[in-house]
C-alpha positions, -999 to 999 in steps of 0.1 A, spaced: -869 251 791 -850 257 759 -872 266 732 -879 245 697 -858 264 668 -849 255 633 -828 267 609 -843 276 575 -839 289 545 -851 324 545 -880 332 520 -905 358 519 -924 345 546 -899 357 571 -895 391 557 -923 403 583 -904 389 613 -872 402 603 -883 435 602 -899 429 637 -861 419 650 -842 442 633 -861 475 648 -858 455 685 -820 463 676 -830 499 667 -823 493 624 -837 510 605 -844 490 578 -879 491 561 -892 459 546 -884 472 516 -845 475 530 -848 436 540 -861 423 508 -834 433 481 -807 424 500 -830 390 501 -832 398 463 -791 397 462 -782 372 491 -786 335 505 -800 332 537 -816 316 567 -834 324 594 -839 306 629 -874 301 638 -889 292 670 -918 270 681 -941 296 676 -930 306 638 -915 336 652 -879 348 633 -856 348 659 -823 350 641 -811 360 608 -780 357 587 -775 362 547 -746 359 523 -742 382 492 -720 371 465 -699 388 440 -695 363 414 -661 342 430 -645 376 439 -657 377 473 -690 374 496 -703 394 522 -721 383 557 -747 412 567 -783 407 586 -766 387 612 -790 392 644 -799 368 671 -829 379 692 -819 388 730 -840 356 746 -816 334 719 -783 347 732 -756 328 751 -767 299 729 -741 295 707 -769 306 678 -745 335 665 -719 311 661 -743 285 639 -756 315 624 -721 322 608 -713 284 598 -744 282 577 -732 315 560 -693 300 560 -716 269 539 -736 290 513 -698 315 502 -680 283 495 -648 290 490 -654 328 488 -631 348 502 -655 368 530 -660 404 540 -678 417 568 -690 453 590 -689 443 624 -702 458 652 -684 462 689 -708 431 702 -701 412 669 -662 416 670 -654 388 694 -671 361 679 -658 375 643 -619 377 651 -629 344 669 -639 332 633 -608 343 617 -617 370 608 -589 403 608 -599 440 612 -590 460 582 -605 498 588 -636 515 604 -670 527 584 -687 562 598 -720 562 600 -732 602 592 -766 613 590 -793 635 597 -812 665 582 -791 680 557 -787 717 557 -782 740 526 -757 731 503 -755 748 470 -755 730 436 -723 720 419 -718 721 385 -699 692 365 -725 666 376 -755 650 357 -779 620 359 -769 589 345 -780 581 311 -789 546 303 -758 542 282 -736 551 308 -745 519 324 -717 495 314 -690 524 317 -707 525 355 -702 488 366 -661 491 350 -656 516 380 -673 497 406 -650 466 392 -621 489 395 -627 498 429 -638 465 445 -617 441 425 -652 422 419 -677 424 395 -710 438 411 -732 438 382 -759 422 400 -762 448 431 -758 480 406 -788 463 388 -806 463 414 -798 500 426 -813 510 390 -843 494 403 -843 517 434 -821 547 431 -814 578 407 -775 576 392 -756 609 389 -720 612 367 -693 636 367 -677 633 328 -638 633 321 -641 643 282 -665 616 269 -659 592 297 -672 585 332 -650 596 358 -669 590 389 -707 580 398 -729 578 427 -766 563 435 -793 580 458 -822 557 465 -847 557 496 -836 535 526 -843 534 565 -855 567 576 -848 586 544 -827 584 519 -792 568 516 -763 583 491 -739 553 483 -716 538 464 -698 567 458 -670 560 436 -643 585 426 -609 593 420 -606 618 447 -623 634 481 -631 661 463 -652 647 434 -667 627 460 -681 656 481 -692 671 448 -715 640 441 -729 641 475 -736 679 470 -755 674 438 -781 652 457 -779 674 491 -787 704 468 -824 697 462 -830 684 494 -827 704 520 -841 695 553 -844 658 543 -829 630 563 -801 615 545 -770 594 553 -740 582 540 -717 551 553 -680 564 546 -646 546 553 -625 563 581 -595 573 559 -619 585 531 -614 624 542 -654 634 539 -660 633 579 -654 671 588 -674 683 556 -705 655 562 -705 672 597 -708 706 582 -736 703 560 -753 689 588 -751 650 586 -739 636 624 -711 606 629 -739 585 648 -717 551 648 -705 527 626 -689 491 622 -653 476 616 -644 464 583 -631 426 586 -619 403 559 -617 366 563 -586 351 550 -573 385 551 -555 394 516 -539 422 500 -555 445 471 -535 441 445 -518 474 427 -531 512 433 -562 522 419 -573 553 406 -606 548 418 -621 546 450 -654 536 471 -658 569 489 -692 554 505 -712 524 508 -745 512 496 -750 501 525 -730 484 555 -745 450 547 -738 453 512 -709 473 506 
């Protein structure tokens, strides 16, 4: 007999059970992990007859620019129902007229292209305990003035103004700049996440500045878990695999109505804060 669900609003009440779902799928997002993307997103959350969270979905917004769909999970005794597919209309409600961006995995992929949704790249997944890597020079913290300077790169980079998810990695993470004269040329945010730590957004004008950012971080913690979400054509594979961080999977970057980015940008996202966030 097919159990009771209903759709609901996700609140803090469901964080618990989303935690319990995610690490059936082996995530390894810590409550902590679950509740700011709560603290950026809409969402909703199937229930079951027994108040137990048996499916997930949440939409982050970017002012108009764009949304995201991330957390989307349906428990293995809800599958075959159609509840992925209901899962992803309630998210197609709360963007509007957003244009949508997802990180898919292999199981997700049918149901996304079914969805209208078009492949545009791949995200490595790299991690592990990072070995020795010695400390680069050209790179300091963030001061509290470089703020606004900070979110013009992210705009540059993503076409969209972030503001409200580097906000919210000041809350969490520790900022580090490289300087071009008296301006900011590139940034990155390390902040704790899953089993350690996670280095991401990286933005940059090149690979190289890039890998110098992740370095600075690296070089005070050696022997820590750490990972970093990087785009396939971003170049930093072979040297994340040197200082000791593994390619342990990854998703497929998907865009629904699929558009172009408009002109060349200096600046680049050379990692992710996260796959559900971006």
């Amino acid at each position: 007999m097919q159990k009771q669900i209903d759709i609901v609003t996700f609140g803090p009440e469901h964080l618990d059970g989303a935690v319990t779902l995610s690490r059936a799928e082996s995530w390894p997002h810590r409550p902590e992990d679950w509740a700011m993307v709560q603290q950026l997103s809409a969402g909703v959350a199937v229930v079951d007859d027994q108040g137990r969270v048996t499916g997930t979905t949440f939409m982050t917004p970017f002012g108009d620019d764009y949304a995201t769909i991330n957390m989307v999970i349906v428990d293995k005794s809800m599958r075959g129902l159609g509840m992925g597919r209901k899962l992803m209309e309630r998210a197609f409600e709360l963007a509007g007229q957003r244009p949508l961006r997802l990180i898919a995995t292999q199981e997700g992929l049918p149901l996304y292209e079914q969805l209208g949704f078009v492949a545009t790249g791949t995200i490595r997944q790299h991690q592990g305990h990072v070995q020795a890597v010695g400390r680069p020079e050209g790179v300091e913290d963030m001061q509290a003035g470089d703020v606004e300077a900070v979110k013009a790169l992210d705009r540059q980079a993503y076409a969209a103004d972030r503001s409200a998810l580097i906000d919210a990695l000041l809350e969490h993470g520790r900022f580090a700049v490289v300087r071009k004269g008296d301006t900011i040329d590139a940034w990155a945010v390390i902040r704790p996440f899953g089993r350690g730590e996670v280095i991401g957004p990286i933005i940059a004008p090149d690979v190289e500045t890039a890998r110098v950012l992740i370095a600075y971080f690296a070089s005070s913690r050696e022997g820590a878990f750490l990972r970093v979400d990087t785009g396939s054509e971003t170049g930093l594979a072979p040297w994340l695999s040197e200082i000791g961080l593994t390619h342990v999977g990854g998703g497929v970057t998907m865009r629904r109505p699929l558009t172009e980015d408009g002109g060349q940008l200096r600046h680049k996202a050379y990692a992710l804060a996260s796959q559900a966030l971006g």
